[in-house]
C-alpha positions in Angstrom: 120.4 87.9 89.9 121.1 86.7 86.6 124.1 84.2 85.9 125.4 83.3 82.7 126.1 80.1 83.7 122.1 79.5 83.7 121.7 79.4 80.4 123.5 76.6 80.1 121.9 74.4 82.5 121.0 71.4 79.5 125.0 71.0 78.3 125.6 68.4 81.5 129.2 68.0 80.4 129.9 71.6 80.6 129.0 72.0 84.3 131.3 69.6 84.9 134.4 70.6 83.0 133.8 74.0 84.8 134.0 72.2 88.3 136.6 69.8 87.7 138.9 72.3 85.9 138.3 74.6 89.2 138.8 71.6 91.6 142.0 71.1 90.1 143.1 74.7 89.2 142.5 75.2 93.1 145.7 73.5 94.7 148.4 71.2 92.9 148.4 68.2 93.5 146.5 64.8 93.1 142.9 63.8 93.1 140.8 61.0 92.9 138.7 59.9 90.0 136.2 58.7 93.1 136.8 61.9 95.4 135.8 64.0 91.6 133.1 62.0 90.9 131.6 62.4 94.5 131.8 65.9 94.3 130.1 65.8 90.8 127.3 63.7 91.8 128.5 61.4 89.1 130.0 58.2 88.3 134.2 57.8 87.9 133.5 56.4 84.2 131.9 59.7 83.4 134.7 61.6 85.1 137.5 59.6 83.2 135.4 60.1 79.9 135.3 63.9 80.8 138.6 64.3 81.4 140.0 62.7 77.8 137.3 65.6 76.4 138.8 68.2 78.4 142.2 67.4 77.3 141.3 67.4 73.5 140.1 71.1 74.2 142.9 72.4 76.0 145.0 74.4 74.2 148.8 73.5 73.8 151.1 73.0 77.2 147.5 72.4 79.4 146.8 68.8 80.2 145.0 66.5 82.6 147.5 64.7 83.9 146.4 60.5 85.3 148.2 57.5 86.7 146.8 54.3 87.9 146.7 55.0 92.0 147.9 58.3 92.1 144.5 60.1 90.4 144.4 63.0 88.6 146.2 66.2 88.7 146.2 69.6 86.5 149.1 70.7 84.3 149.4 74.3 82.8 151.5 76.9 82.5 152.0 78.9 85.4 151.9 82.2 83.4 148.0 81.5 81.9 145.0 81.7 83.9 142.1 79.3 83.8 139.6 81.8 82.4 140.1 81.3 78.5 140.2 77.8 79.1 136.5 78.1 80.8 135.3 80.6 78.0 136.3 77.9 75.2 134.8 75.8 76.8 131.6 77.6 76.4 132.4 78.4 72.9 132.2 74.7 71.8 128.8 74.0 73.0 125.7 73.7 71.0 123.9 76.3 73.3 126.7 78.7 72.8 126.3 78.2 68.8 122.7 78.9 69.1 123.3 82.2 70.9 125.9 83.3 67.9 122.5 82.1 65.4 120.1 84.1 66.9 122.2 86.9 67.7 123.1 87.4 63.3 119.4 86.9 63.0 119.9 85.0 59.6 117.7 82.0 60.0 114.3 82.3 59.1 113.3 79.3 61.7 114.4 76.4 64.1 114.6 73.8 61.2 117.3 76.3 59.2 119.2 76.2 62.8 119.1 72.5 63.0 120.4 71.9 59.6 123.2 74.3 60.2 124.1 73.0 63.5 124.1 69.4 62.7 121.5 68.5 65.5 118.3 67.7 65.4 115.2 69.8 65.0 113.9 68.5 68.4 117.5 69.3 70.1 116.7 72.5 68.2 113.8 73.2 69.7 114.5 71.5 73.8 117.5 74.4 73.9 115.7 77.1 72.3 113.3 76.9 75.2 115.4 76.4 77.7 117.1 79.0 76.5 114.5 81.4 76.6 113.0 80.2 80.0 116.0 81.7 81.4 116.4 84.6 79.4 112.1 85.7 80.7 114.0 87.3 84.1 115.3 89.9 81.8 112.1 90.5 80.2 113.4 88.5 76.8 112.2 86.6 74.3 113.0 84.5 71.7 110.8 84.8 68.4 111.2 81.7 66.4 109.5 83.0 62.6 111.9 84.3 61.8 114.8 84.0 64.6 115.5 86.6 67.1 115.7 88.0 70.5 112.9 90.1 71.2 112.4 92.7 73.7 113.8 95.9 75.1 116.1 96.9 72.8 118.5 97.9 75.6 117.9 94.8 77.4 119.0 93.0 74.0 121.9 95.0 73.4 123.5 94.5 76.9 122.5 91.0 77.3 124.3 90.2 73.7 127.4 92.6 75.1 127.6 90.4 78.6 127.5 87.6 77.2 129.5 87.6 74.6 132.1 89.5 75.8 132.1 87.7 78.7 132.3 83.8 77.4 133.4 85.2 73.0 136.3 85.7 71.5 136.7 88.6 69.9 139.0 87.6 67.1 137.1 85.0 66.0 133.4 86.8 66.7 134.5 89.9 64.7 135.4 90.2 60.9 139.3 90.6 60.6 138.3 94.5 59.1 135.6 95.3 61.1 137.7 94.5 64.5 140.0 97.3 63.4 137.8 100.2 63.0 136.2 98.8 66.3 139.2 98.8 67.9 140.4 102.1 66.5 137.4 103.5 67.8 138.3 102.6 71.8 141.9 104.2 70.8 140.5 107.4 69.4 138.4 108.0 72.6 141.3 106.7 74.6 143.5 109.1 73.1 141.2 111.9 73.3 139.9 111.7 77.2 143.7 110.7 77.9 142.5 108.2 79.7 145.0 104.6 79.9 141.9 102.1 79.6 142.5 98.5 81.5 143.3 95.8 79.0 139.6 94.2 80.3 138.3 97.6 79.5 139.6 97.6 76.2 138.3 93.7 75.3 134.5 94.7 76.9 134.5 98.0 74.8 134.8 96.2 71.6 132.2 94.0 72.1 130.1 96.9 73.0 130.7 99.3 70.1 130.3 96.2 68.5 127.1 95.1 69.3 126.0 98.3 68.9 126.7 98.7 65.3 125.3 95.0 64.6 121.5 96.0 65.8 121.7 99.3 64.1 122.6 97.6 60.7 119.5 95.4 61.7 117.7 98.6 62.2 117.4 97.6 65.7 116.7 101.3 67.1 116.6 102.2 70.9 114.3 105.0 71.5 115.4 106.2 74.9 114.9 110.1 75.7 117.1 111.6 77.9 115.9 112.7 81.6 118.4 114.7 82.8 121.9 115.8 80.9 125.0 113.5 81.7 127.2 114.3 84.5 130.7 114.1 82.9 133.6 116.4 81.6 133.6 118.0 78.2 136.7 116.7 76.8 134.8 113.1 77.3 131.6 114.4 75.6 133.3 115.5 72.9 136.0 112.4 72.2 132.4 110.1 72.3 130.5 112.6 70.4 133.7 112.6 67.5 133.6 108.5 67.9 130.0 108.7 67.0 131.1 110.8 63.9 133.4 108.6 62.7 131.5 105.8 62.9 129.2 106.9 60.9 131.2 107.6 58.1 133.5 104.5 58.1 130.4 102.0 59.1 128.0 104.0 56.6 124.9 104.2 59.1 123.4 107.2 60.6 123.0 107.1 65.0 120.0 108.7 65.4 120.7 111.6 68.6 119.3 108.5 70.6 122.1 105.9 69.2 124.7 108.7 70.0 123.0 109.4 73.2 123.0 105.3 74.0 126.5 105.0 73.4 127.9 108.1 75.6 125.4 106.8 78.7 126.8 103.4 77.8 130.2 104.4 78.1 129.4 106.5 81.6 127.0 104.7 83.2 127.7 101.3 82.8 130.9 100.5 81.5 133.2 99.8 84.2 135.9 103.0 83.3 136.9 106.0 85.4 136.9 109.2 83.4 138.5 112.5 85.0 136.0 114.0 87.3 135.7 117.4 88.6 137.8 117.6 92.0 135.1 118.4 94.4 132.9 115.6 93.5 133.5 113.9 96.4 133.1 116.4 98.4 129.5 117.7 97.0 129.1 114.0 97.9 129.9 114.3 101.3 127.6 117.6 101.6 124.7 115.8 100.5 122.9 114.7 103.7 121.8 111.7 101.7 125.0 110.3 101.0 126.8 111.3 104.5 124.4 109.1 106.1 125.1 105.9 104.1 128.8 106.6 104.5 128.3 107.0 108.2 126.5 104.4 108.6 129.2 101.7 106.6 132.1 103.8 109.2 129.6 103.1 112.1 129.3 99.4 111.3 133.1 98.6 110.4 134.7 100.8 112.5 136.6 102.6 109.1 137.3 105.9 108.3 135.6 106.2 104.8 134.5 109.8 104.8 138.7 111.2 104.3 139.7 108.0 102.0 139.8 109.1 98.2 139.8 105.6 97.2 136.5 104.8 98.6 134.9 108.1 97.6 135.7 107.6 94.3 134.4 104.2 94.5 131.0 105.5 95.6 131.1 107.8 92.4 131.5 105.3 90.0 128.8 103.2 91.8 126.3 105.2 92.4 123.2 105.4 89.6 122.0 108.8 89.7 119.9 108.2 87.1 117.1 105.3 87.6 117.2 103.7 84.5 116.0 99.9 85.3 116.9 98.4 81.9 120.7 99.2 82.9 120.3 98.0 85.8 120.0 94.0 85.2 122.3 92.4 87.8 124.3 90.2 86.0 127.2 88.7 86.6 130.5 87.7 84.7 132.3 84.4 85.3 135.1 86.0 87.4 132.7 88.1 89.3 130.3 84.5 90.2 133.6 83.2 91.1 134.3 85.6 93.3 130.9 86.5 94.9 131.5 82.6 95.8 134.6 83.1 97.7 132.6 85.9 99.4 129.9 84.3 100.8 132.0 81.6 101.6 134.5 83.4 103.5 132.7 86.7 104.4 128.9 86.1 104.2 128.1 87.8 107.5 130.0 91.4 105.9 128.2 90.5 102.5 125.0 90.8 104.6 125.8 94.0 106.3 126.7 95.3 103.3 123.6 94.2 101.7 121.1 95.4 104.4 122.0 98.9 104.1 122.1 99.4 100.3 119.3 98.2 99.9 117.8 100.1 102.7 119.4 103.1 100.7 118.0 102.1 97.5 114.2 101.4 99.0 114.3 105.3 100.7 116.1 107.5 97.4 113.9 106.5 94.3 116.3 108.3 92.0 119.3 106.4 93.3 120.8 103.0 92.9 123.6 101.2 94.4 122.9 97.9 95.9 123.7 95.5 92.8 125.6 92.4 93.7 128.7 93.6 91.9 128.6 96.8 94.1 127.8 94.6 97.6 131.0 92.5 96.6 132.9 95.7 95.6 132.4 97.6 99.5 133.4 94.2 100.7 136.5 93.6 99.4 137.0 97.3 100.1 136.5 96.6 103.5 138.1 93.2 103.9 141.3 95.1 102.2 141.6 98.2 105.0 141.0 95.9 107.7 143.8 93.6 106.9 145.7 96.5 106.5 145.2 98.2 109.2 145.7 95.0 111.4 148.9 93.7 109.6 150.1 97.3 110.5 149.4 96.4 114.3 151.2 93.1 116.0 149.5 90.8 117.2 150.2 90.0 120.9 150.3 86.4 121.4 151.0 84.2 124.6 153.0 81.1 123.7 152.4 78.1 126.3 154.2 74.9 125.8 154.1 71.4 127.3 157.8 70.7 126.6 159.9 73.2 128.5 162.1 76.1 127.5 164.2 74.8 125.0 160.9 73.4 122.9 159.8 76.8 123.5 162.3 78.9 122.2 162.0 76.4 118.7 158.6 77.2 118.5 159.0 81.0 119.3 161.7 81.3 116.4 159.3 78.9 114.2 156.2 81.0 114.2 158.8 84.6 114.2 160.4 83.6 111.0 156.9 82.5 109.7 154.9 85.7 110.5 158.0 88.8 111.0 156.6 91.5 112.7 152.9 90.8 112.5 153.1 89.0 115.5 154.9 89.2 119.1 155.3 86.0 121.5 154.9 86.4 125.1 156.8 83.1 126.5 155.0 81.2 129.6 157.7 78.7 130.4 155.4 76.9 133.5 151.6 77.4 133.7 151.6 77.4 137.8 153.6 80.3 137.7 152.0 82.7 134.9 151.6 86.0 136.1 148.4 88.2 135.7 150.3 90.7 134.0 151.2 88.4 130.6 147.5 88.2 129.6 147.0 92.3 129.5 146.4 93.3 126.1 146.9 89.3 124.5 144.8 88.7 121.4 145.2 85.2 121.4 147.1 82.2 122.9 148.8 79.2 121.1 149.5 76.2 122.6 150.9 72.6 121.9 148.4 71.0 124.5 144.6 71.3 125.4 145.1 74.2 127.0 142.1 77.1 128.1 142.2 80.3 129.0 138.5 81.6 129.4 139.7 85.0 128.8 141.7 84.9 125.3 140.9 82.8 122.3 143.7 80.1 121.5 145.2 78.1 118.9 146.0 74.4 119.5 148.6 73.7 117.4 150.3 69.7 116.7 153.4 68.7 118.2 154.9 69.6 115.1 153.5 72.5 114.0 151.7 71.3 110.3 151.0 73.7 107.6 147.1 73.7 108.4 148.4 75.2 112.1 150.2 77.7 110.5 147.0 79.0 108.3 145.0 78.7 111.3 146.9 81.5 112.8 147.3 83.1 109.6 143.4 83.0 109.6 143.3 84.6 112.9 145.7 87.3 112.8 143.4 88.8 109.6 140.3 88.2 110.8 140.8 88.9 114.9 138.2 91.7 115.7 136.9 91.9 112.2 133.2 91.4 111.8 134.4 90.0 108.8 134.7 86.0 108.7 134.6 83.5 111.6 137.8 82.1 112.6 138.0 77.8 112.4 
């Protein structure tokens, strides 16, 4: 697993404007300078001098809001989202700088860095080796006479495309001109495949073509020879293979058949974009004995129907490396997807394991084939979490209501958790507990109940005299997660 965050690990402030900005994105409201600075391992002076930092990089209408005895508390604009804010973040440190350096390959040496960068050649030298430290789980290096990345030159391309396009900006890494043609280039082979590409589409594929075309005018070549011919449809080939074209005659270079060949895989195999397949793909799937049994066994463990859902067939498609090709392969992971393989394993780590267990039982017994990546694992479960709460929203939850404070309390209650929930959830009333009859518990899913009350038989709620808004999650919690092998219910 590689995480971009890693190769940061030496800019100590940055780890922390990441966590405080996410404590504080999380829920309005305010915070402590000495609940933060608990959290952060740190003192409340280096919180406070954190936050004035933060606030000088936040762009206009986002501020960090403090007043003596009340704490902190985040102020933005409810129509931005918190990721730009991370990526500038990134942006301003000196590691981030370094990355852009070696990346244009036009220092010679660390002490033509240093001088550039304003630091020191020591500085220099302590994140240049840090730097490549982390980058030796991909098989990288960093060559220091003159200055570059060294390795596969797959491996280099994709981990410049990841990271850049995950933590850059692209007006500001690309030439004014040179954005253009790179953008007109997604267009043309949007137009062409009429395909309607996802505004994150569009942004990655910029940086991709982009990078590209950088190592090329380096004369950085990849040499890969094609195994097998590309499963895809020919108006695709052909819009990629007339992109190639014209970017050779507006960027003056020549793609060698294994550039042009790079660039379609690219697009197909690892880009995250759903071309028109051929209609029957899903079902060649399901006559392959191979893939039957994996879908079998993920409808055997979570009770789903996947083998008739087009949704999760095509998902399969697009996941599914038919090719082995390990340098593509590199599990890493953007900011958004760490933040949400986080919620994950928070929330459902017993389905992440499930999950887990049999793609990678898949991927030890088919050689050829590839699946398990963490982005894949987190993609079945969200797929799975989302058609289970589905289907349960879609049945009502029986619940037995049992009250301490007679009918008239009860009734409140009843018409309190109705409104709250609609028609997810129906309320059996016990008015007295010595005379509940047998026949109220048959086919309850859970009880709630405004004392310490048990029931061996049924799980319960024990909610406060007043009913407080944690109550009211509590039950939320259980009514999507009741029968679910999905999360444990507090």
């Amino acid at each position: 697993m590689f995480y971009i965050e890693n190769l940061f690990e030496l800019e100590k402030n940055l780890g922390r404007y990441v966590n405080i900005l996410k404590i504080l994105s999380e829920r309005s409201g305010w915070f402590s300078c000495h609940f933060l600075a608990k959290k952060l391992n740190c003192s409340e002076k280096t919180v406070r001098r954190n936050i004035q930092e933060m606030n000088s990089q936040f762009p206009i209408n986002w501020f960090i809001q403090s007043e003596v005895r009340k704490g902190v508390q985040l102020q933005k604009p409810m129509n931005e989202s918190i990721y730009p804010i991370y990526r500038r973040f990134f942006q301003n440190t000196i590691t981030y700088q370094i990355l852009e350096a070696i990346y244009y390959e036009k220092h010679q040496n660390v002490t033509e860095i240093a001088e550039d960068l304003f630091i020191s050649v020591p500085v220099a030298y302590k994140l240049i080796n840090m730097l490549e430290k982390n980058l030796a789980t991909l098989q990288l290096s960093i060559s220091k006479k003159p200055i570059k990345l060294v390795g596969d030159e797959e491996n280099v391309r994709l981990f410049y495309y990841y990271i850049f396009s995950d933590i850059g900006d692209y007006n500001a890494f690309f030439p004014e001109d040179e954005l253009k043609r790179i953008v007109h280039y997604v267009q043309q082979i949007e137009t062409s495949v009429g395909e309607n590409f996802s505004i994150s589409f569009h942004y990655r594929a910029i940086y991709f073509i982009g990078v590209t075309l950088q190592r090329v005018r380096l004369h950085h070549h990849v040499t890969y020879e094609p195994s097998s011919q590309l499963v895809t449809s020919q108006n695709a080939m052909l819009a990629l293979l007339l992109v190639n074209e014209q970017i050779e005659a507006q960027e003056k270079i020549t793609l060698s058949p294994a550039e042009q060949h790079w660039i379609i895989r690219v697009f197909f195999d690892h880009v995250p974009i759903t071309f028109e397949q051929a209609e029957n793909i899903g079902q060649t799937m399901l006559e392959t004995k191979t893939f039957l049994s994996l879908i079998q066994e993920l409808e055997q463990e979570f009770g789903i129907d996947l083998q008739h859902d087009p949704l999760f067939l095509d998902m399969m498609i697009q996941n599914v490396e038919y090719e082995h090709v390990p340098n593509l392969k590199h599990d890493y992971l953007f900011l958004q997807d760490h933040r949400m393989q986080e919620f994950i394993l928070e929330n459902y780590f017993n389905t992440y394991l499930q999950v887990k267990k049999i793609y990678n039982y898949f991927d030890a017994q088919n050689a050829i084939y590839q699946i398990g990546t963490t982005r894949n694992i987190m993609d079945t479960v969200i797929f799975m979490i989302t058609k289970k709460v589905y289907a349960l929203t879609q049945k009502a939850k029986v619940c037995v209501l049992v009250t301490s404070r007679g009918d008239i309390w009860t009734n409140f209650l009843k018409t309190l958790i109705e409104n709250h929930f609609g028609s997810r959830i129906v309320i059996r009333e016990v008015s007295s507990i010595l005379k509940i009859e047998a026949s109220i518990w048959k086919d309850a899913d859970f009880i709630i109940a405004d004392f310490d009350f048990k029931y061996n038989h049924v799980p319960n709620i024990i909610i406060d005299p007043i009913p407080s808004q944690r109550d009211f999650e509590n039950i939320e919690r259980f009514l999507v997660t009741k029968e679910m092998k999905l999360s444990e219910v507090d």
